[in-house]
C-alpha positions as CSV (number, residue, x, y, z in Angstrom):
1,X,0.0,0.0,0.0
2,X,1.0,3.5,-0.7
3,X,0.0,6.9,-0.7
4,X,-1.2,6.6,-4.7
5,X,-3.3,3.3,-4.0
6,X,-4.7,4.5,-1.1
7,X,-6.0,7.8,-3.2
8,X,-7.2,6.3,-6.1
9,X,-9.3,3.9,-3.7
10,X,-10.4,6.9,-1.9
11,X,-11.6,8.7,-5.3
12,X,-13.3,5.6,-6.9
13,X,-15.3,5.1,-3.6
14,X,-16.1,9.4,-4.0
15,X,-17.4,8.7,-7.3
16,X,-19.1,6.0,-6.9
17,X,-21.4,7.4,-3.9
18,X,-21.9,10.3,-6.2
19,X,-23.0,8.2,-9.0
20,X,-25.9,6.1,-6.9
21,X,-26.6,9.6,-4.6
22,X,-30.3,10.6,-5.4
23,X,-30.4,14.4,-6.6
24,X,-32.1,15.0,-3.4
25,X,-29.0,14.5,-1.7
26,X,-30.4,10.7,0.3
27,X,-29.1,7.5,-1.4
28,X,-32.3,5.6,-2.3
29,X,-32.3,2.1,-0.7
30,X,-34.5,-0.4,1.1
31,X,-31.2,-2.2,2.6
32,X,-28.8,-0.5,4.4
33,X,-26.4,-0.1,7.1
34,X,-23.3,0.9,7.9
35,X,-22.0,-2.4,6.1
36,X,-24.2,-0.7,2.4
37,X,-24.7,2.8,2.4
38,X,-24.8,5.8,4.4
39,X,-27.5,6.0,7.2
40,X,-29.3,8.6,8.3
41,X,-28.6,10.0,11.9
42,X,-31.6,9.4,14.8
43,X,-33.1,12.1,16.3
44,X,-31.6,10.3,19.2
45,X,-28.2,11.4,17.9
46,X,-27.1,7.6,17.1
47,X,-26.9,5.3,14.2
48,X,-28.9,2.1,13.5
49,X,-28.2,-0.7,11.5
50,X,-31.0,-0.3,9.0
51,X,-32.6,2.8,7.8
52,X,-35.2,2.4,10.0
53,X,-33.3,0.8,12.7
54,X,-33.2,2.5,15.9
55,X,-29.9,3.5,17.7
56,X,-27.8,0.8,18.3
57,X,-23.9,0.8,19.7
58,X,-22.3,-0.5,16.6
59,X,-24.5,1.6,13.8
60,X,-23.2,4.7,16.1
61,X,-19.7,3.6,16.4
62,X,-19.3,2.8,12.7
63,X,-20.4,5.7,11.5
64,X,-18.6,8.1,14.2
65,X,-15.5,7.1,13.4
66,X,-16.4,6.9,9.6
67,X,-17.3,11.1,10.1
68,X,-14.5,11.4,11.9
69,X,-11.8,9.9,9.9
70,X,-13.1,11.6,7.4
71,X,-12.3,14.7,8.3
72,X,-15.6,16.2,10.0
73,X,-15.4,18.0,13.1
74,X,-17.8,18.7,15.9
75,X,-19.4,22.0,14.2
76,X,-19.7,20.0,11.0
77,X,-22.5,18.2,9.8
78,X,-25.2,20.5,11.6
79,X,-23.6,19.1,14.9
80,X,-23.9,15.0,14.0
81,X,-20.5,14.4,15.1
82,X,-21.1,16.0,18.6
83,X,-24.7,14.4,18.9
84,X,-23.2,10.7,17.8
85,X,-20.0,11.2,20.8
86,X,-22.5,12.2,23.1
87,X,-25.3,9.2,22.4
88,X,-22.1,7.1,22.6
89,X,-20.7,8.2,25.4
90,X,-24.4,7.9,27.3
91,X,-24.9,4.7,26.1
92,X,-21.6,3.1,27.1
93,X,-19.0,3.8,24.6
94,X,-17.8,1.7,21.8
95,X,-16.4,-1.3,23.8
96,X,-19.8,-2.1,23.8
97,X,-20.0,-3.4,20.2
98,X,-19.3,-7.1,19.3
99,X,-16.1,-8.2,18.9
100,X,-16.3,-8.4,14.4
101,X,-17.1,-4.6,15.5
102,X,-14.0,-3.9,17.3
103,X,-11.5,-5.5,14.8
104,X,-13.2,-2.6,12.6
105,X,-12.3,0.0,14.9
106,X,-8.8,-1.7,15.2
């Protein structure tokens, strides 16, 4: 792996999401989860596993430290980033996801 791979990966996945993004800005589905497609965010302030899915621990963990690496900060994303820590923090924190969960985070 080097820097070249790793950014031609990064810019096929870009395009890609682009390409199956509605014009609407929401990425029509009836199957996802943090494993398909990009989820929405609660009202709660965490993730589920499924569109519909309420919060769960790994949905929230996922896609927190997807944001994150990503580059968004806590102002960003009208506040998601700050809303997902805090849900995750009240909730337990990310140990709490199974252990196929963790290796992702590893």
């Amino acid at each position: 792996m080097n820097y070249d791979v790793v950014t031609t990966a990064v810019k096929k996945a870009l395009r890609l999401n682009r390409a199956i993004q509605a014009h609407d800005s929401h990425w029509p589905t009836e199957n996802s989860g943090p494993m398909y497609f990009t989820l929405p965010l609660n009202e709660d302030g965490g993730w589920g596993f499924y569109i519909k899915g309420h919060s769960t621990m790994i949905g929230s963990a996922l896609s927190y430290v997807a944001l994150r690496l990503l580059g968004e900060g806590p102002n960003d994303s009208n506040g998601a980033v700050t809303r997902a820590r805090k849900w995750i923090l009240d909730h337990g924190g990310a140990a709490g996801i199974p252990s196929w969960g963790k290796a992702y985070l590893a």
